[in-house]
C-alpha positions as MATLAB code, in Angstrom:
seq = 'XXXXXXXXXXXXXXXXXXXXXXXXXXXXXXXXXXXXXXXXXXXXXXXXXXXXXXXXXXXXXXXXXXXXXXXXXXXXXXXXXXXXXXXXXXXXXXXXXXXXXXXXXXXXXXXXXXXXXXXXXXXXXXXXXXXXXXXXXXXXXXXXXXXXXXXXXXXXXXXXXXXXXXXXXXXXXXXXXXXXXXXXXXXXXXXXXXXXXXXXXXXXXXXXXXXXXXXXXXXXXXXXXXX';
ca = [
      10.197   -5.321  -12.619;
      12.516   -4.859   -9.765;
      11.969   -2.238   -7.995;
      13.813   -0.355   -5.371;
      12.190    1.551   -2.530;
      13.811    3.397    0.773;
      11.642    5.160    3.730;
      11.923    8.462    4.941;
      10.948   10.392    8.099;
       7.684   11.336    6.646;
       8.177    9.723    3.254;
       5.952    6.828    3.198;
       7.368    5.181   -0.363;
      10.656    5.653   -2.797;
      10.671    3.624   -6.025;
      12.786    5.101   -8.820;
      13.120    8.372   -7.464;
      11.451    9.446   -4.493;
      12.006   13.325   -3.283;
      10.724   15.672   -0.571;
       7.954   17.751   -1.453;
       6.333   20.932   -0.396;
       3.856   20.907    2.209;
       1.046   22.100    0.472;
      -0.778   18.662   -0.294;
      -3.346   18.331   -2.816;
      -7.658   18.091   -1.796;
      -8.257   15.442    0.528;
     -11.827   13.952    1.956;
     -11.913   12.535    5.839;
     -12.680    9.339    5.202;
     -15.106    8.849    8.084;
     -13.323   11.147   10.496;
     -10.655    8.422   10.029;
      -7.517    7.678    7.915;
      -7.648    9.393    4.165;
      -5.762    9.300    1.365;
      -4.708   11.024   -1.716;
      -2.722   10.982   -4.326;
      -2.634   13.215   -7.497;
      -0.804   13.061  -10.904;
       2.332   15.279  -11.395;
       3.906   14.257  -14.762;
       3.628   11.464  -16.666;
       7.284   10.151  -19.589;
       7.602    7.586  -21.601;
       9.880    6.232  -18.644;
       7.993    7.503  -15.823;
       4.752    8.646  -13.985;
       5.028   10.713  -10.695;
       2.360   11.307   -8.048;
       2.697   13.406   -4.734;
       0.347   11.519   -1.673;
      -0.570   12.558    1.314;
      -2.077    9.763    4.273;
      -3.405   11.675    6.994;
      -5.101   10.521   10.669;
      -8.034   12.329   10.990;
      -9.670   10.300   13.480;
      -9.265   10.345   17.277;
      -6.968    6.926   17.863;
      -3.878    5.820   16.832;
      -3.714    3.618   13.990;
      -0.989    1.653   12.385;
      -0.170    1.465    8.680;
       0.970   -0.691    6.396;
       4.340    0.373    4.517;
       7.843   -1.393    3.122;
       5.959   -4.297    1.144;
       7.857   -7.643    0.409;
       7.277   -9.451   -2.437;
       6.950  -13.241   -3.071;
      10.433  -12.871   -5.017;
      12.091  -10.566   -2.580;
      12.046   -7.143   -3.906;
      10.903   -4.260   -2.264;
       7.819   -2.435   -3.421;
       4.003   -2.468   -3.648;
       2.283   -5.339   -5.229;
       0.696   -4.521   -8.673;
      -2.550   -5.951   -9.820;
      -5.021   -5.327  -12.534;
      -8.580   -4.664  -11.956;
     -10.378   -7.933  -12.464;
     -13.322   -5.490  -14.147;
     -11.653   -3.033  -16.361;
      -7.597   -4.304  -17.627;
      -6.905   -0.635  -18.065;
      -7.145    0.026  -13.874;
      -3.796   -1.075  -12.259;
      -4.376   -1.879   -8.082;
      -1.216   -0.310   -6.680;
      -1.301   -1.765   -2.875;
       0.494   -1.692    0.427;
      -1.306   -4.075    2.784;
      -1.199   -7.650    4.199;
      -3.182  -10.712    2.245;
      -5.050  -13.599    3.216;
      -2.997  -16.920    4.044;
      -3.545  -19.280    1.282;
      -1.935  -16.087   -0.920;
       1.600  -15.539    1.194;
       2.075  -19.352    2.133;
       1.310  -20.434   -1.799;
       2.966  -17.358   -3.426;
       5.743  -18.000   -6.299;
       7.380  -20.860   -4.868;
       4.450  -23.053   -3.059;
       6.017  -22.733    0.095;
       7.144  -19.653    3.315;
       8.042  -16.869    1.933;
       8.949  -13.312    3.644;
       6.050  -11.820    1.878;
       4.796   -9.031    3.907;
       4.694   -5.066    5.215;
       6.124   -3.702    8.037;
       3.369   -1.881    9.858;
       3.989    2.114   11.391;
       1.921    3.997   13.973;
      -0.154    7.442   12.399;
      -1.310    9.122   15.326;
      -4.268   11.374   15.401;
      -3.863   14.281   13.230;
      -0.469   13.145   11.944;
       0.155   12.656    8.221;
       2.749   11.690    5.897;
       3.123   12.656    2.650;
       5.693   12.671   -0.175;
       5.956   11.465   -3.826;
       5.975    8.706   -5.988;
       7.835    8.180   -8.808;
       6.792    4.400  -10.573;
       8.835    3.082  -14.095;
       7.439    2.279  -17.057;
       6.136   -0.741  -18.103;
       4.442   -1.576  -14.790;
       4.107   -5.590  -14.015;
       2.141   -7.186  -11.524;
       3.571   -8.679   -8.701;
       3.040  -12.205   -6.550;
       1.120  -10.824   -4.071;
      -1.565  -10.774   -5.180;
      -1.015  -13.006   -7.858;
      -0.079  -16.646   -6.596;
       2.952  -16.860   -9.348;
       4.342  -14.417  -11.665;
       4.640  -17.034  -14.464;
       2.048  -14.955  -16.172;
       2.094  -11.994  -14.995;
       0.772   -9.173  -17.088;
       2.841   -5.857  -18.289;
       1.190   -2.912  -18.459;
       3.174    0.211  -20.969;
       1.981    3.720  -20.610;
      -0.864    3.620  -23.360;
      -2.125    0.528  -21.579;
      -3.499    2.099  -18.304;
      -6.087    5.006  -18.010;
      -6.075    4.817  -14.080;
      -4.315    3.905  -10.995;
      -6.366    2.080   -7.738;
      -3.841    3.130   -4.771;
      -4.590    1.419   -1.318;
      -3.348    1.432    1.710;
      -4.334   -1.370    4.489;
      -4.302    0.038    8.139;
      -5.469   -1.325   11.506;
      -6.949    0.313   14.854;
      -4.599    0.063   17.420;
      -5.732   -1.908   20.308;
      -4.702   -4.578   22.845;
      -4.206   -7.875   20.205;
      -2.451   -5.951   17.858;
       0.094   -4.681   20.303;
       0.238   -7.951   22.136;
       0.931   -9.370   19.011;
       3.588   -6.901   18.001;
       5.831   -6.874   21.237;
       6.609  -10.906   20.094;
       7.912   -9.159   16.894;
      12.111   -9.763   17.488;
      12.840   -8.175   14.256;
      10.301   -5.116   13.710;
       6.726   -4.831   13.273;
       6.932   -6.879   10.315;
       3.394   -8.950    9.278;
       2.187  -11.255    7.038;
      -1.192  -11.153    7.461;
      -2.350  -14.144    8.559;
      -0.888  -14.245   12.074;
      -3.643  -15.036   14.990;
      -4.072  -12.058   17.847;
      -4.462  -13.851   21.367;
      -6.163  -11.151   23.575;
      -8.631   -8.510   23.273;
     -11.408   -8.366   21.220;
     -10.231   -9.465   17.869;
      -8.813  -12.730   19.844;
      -8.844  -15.730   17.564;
      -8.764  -13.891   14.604;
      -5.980  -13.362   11.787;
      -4.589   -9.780   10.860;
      -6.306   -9.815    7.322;
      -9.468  -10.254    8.749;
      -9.224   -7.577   10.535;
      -7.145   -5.380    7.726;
      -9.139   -1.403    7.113;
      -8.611   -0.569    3.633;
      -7.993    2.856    2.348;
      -8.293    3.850   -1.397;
      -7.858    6.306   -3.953;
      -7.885    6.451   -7.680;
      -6.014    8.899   -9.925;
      -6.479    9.045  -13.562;
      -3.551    9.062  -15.903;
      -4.478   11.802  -18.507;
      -5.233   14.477  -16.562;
      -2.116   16.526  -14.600;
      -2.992   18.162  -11.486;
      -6.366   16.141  -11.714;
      -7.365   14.221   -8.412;
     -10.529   12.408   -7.250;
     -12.628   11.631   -4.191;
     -10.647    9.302   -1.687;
     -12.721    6.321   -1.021;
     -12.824    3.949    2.391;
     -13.314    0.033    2.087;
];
């Protein structure tokens, strides 16, 4: 599936049809005092399913978010999984993988698989829509080749896992960042050399937000959930 995504001011995603949307955003929980999501189900087509999300900073420090994924074959988008317990829950994900995953992805070898990470400060949200294309196929990341990748049609999924990865800004990350020439762009598995997360790659040190929306129900949205 090749899918085409733009950002907006405070649009975090655009696949096949992203718009503006009201600010009235649907129930969300504070995830710890911290960073929450939400997404809930506005229509679903035989071409299409739309959501409208909110991601909002409800802590007291800055954070940074991951956004504009990369996959293994170039396009633009998040990566699509299914759930290794239940085949009818796709994982819809924006957020940075561990290093055997980007280096091996698709083609064995470096790849520009990765997100380009944006700063939420404290009680600042974005929020928008999201508009995905039927059939849904999942993507390398996760998977380390798309060879067999499955496809998933409308009667095939009953839910959809969305997560967002995020980290706490502090003196590694930002050391890290200013040696960024072209943008805060990650893979994951780069090394911080100061502060207290020294020595230690960006996935291990990767927050994970997550929500799950069911498919059948319009309007319908569930309890955010923090990894």
């Amino acid at each position: 599936m090749n899918v085409k995504w733009i950002i907006a001011v405070t649009i975090v995603i655009y696949m096949c049809g992203l718009e503006s949307y009201p600010q009235t955003a649907p129930n969300i929980r504070n995830a710890e005092g911290n960073l929450a999501l939400s997404f809930e189900l506005l229509r679903s087509t035989k071409e299409h399913i739309k959501f409208v999300f909110e991601l909002r900073n409800g802590g007291s420090k800055a954070v940074l978010y991951s956004t504009n994924p990369q996959q293994a074959g170039g396009d633009l988008g998040p990566y699509f999984s299914t759930d290794e317990n239940d085949a009818s829950v796709v994982n819809v994900q924006w957020r940075v993988f561990q290093r055997d995953i980007v280096l091996r992805a698709e083609n064995g070898g470096v790849n520009k698989v990765g997100v380009e990470l944006k700063r939420l400060e404290p009680g600042q949200t974005v929020k928008g829509t999201l508009s995905l294309k039927w059939p849904v196929v999942e993507t390398s990341p996760p998977l380390l080749t798309t060879i067999h990748a499955k496809t998933f049609d409308r009667k095939d999924v009953k839910r959809f896992r969305f997560t967002v990865g995020y980290f706490d800004v502090e003196e590694g990350i930002l050391e890290l960042l200013t040696r960024k020439q072209f943008g805060w762009f990650v893979a994951g598995y780069e090394s911080l050399e100061t502060g207290g997360f020294r020595g230690k790659r960006l996935h291990e040190i990767q927050k994970l937000v997550s929500f799950e929306v069911s498919t059948s129900e319009t309007g319908h949205n569930d309890q955010g959930i923090l990894l």
